[in-house]
Every structure is written in C-alpha cells, then in structure tokens.
N, C-alpha and C positions, 0 to 999 in steps of 0.2 A: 123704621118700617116694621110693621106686624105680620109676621112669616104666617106659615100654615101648620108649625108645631111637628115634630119631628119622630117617629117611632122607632127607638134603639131595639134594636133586637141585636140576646146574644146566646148562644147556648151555655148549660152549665158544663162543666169540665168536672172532672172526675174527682181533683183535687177538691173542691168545693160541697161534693154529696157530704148531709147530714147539718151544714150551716142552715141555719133559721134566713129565708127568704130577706129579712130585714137587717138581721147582719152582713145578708151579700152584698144588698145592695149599696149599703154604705158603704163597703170595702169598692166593690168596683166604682160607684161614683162620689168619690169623696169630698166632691163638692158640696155634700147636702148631708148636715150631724141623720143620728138615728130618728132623731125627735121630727124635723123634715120630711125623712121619708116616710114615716107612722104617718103622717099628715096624706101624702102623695098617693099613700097607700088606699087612706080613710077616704081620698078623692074617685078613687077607682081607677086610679091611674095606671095601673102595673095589673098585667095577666102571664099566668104560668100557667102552659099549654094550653091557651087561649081559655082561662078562666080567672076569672077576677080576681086576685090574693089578697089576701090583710096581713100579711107579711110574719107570720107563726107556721108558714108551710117550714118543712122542710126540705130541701132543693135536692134534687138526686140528678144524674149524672143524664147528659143527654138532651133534659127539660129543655125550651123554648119560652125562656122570660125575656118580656114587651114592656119598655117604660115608655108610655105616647104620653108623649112633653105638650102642655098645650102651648096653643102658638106663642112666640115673644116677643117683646119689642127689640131687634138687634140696633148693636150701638151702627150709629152712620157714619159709611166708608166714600170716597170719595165712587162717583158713578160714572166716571167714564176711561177709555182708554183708548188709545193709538196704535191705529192697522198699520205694522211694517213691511208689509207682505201678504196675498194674499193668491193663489192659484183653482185649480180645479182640485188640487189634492189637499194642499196645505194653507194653515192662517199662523203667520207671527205677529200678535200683541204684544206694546209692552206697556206692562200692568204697572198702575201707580201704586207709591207705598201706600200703606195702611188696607192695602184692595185683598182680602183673601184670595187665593187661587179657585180653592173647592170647600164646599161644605164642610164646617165642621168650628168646635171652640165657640159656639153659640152663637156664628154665623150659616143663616142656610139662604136666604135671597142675595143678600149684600155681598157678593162672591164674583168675581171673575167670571167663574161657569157662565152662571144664569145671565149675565150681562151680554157676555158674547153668543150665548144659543138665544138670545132675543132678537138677535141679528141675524145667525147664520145657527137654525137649532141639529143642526148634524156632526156638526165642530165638538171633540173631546178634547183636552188635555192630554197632550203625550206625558206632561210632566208637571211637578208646580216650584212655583217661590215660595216664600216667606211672607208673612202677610208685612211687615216692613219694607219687603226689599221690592225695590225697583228696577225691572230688568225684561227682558225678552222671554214669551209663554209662546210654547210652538202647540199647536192646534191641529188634529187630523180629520179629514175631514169624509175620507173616504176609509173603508174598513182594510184594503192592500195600503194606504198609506199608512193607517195605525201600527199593523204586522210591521213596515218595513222600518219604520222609528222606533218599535220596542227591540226586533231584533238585533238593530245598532245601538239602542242605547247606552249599554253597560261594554261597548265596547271601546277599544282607544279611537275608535275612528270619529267618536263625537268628545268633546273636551269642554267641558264650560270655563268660562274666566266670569269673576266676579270681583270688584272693586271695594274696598271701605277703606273708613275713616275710622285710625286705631289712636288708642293715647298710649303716654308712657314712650320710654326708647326701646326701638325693636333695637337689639344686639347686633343683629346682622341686616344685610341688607339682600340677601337671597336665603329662604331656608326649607326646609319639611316638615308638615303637618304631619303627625301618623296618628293619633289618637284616634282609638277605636269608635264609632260610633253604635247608637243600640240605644231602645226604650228607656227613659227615668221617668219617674212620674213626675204628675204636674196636676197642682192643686185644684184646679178647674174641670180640664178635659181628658185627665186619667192619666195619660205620661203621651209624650211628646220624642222626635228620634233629637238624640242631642250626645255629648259626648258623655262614655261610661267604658270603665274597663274592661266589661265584660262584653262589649259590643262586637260588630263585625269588624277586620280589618279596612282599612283606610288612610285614603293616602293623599295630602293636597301640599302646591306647590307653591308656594307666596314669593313676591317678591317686592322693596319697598321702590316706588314711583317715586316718592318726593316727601320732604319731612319739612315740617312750619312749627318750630317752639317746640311744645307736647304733643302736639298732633302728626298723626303718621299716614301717608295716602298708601293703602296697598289695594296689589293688583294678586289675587288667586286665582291657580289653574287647578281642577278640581276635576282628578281622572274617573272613571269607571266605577271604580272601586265605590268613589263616595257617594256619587249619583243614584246609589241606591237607596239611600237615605234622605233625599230631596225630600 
C-alpha cells in the first residue's frame, strides 16, 4: 500500500545547539548515512522553522525541524481483525500478528488504528501490542470512557497475562521478571521501550504451563508497573 508520507516533527534540545543540521539528522535518524540525507536535503525535504534547509544551518535550541517523508510503499500486514466486544463506550479487538497497533516503524495505513476507525472512526487505543503478538486491544470510544481506562490503567486493578513460546530449560517453574525497562535504540526507528539498566522499575510474573523437549509454554502476568512500557 502507498501511504500519504509522513511529517516528523521534532524540536531541537539544548543539547544539540551548534551541530550542523546534517549531522542532526543522521544522529536522530540513523536509518539514513550522511550521504542520504545530503540527498533528502538536496530533495527539499527537511524545513527549519518552516524554511527549506540544505543541511549546513546550524541548529539552536528550541528550532522546529520537519522531515516530510514522501509517501512509501509499506510492507503488507495482514487486514483484518475480530470484534470481541463491543458497547456504547468500549471496542475489544484481537489484533492478528504481524498487524501494527498504531503508527509508526514505517508503518502509517497498515495499522490496527486505521483498520478499526474505518469501521468505527471515534475508537482510540487505550493501549497497544507488539506488532508480532497476538492478543486483546481495548478501544475507547467515548472521551469518560478513555479518562476512566487511563486512570486505571497503571493501577493493580487492571493486570495483563500474555502467553509465549520460550526455548532452552526455564530453571524453575514459577519466577520474577524485574529488569528495568527504558528507551535502546534501534537501527530503523530511533530506539524502541525494551529492556536497559537504566530504565524504569518493573516487575513481571511468569509461570511455566507446560514444557515439550526444548520448547517451553509460558504464561506472564505483567503488573502496572510494566504496562507503562507497552
């Protein structure tokens, strides 16, 4: 599918004043060498404060830089998904793997969102998956039901469980996740919430189901804490 092309906008940070426009941007998107974005540049692609760059500005603190991506062909995900639920307030989906939740990772059509506001376009995402995992997306549909699922969210009153398939011998057969979660980068889309020392506290609770040779079925209960990180 060929999207409508996407425009990043980010401001500059303080840390940043005095880098040459064209080393930012490599830094921040390092999906693309220097030699790329001279090109992206030389396309008219990037504005600093809404003026066309060629990428020898120097960037000062505050500025408002726009890389408008033209449109792409994103990779095909599958396109449909299953009402488990549906009221005057709320919609539960459960979204197939490979299905993004929300924009983003050089998906912006092939997404969950745009599938279901094609259907019902008042429906947000209280929350999202993975774009592999397949599982239950709750949907608000009205702006008191959005309030009333973010201010539960991070609390013990909602718990997620999630299932997979692990290799190798788990040791035990009940144990504690705590590995801090927090930003690493990631080659593509800038970084990604995944496990890092320096992250926020975290705490999930596995237990194993059932074990076949090398293969391990577990079941996670995944409290408050880590739900921030979805």
């Amino acid at each position: 599918m060929l999207n409508r092309g996407y425009a990043h906008t980010t401001i500059i940070s303080s840390k940043y004043q005095g880098r040459t426009l064209l080393s930012h941007l490599a830094s921040l998107y390092p999906h693309s060498t220097l030699q790329a974005w001279q090109e992206k540049l030389n396309n008219g692609e990037v504005t600093l404060n809404r003026v066309t760059a060629n990428g020898s500005e120097s960037v000062t603190s505050g500025q408002t830089l726009v890389w408008n991506r033209p449109p792409w062909i994103e990779p095909d995900t599958p396109q449909h998904f299953e009402v488990l639920f549906e009221d005057l307030h709320l919609l539960a989906v459960n979204k197939p793997s490979g299905l993004p939740t929300l924009p983003g990772g050089g998906f912006m059509e092939n997404t969950l969102l745009r599938w279901v506001q094609k259907q019902t376009p008042i429906a947000n995402p209280v929350h999202r998956l993975g774009r592999a995992t397949t599982g239950i997306v709750l949907f608000a549909k009205t702006p008191k039901a959005a309030a009333n699922l973010f201010a539960n969210w991070n609390t013990p009153k909602i718990q997620k469980i999630y299932r997979a398939v692990a290799q190798n011998n788990a040791q035990q057969d009940a144990y504690e996740i705590l590995t801090p979660i927090g930003l690493v980068p990631h080659p593509l889309i800038g970084s990604v919430w995944a496990a890092n020392p320096s992250g926020k506290p975290s705490k999930s609770l596995a237990k194993v189901i059932s074990r076949s040779g090398e293969q391990i079925n577990l079941e996670a209960a995944l409290p408050s804490a880590f739900s921030l990180h979805q």
